[in-house]
C-alpha positions in Angstrom: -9.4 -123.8 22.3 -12.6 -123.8 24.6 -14.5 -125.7 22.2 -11.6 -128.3 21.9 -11.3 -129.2 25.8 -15.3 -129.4 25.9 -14.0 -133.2 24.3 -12.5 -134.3 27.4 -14.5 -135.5 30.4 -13.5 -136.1 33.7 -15.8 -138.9 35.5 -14.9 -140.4 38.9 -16.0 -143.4 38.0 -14.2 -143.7 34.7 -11.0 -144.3 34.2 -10.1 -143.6 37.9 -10.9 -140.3 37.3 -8.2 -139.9 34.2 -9.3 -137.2 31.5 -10.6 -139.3 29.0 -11.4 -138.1 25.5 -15.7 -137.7 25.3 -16.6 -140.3 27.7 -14.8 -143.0 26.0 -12.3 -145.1 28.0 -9.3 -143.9 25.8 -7.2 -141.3 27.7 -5.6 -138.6 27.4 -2.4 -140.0 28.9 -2.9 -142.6 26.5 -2.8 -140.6 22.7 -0.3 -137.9 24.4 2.0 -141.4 25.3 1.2 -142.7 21.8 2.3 -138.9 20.5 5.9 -138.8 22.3 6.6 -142.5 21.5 6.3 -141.0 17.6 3.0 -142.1 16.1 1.7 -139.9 14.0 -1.9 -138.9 14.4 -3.0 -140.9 11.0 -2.0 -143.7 12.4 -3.5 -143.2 16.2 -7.0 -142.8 13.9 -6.0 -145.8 12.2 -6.1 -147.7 15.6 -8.7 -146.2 17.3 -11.9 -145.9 14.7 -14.0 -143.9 17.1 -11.7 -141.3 17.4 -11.4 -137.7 15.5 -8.3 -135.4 14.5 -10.0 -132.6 16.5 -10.1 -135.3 19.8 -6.0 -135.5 19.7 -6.0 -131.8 19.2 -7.7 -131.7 22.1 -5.2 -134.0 24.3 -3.0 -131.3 23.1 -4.6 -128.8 24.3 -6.0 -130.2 27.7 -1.7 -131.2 28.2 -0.9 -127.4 27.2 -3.5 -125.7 30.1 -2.5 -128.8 32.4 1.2 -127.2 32.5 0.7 -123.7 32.5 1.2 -123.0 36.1 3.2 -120.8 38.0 5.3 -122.9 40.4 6.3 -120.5 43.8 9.5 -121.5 45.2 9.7 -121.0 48.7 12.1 -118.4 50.0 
């Protein structure tokens, strides 16, 4: 899974700082959006020519880290 997230970049003068799939102005929020809303990822490819199957992977993966965190409730 290490090897997938190394596809998306975080740049503070990209994007506004969004994680953006290898340096390119399509972002993660973006394919994961394009994902729930039912595309499949043949047709994301289809739409975007520069990207690969392994860079929705990683979305996946970089969404799946994202909300693995404890949340502490306060007592």
């Amino acid at each position: 899974m290490s090897e997938l997230l190394t596809r998306i970049t975080l740049r503070p003068d990209q994007c506004g700082g969004r994680p953006c799939i290898r340096g390119m102005r399509i972002r993660v929020s973006d394919v994961l959006g394009m994902l729930a809303a039912g595309e499949t990822t043949a047709s994301i490819l289809d739409h975007h020519p520069d990207l690969e199957p392994e860079d929705i992977s990683a979305c996946l993966a970089y969404a799946a880290r994202e909300v693995d965190h404890a949340v502490i409730l306060a007592a």
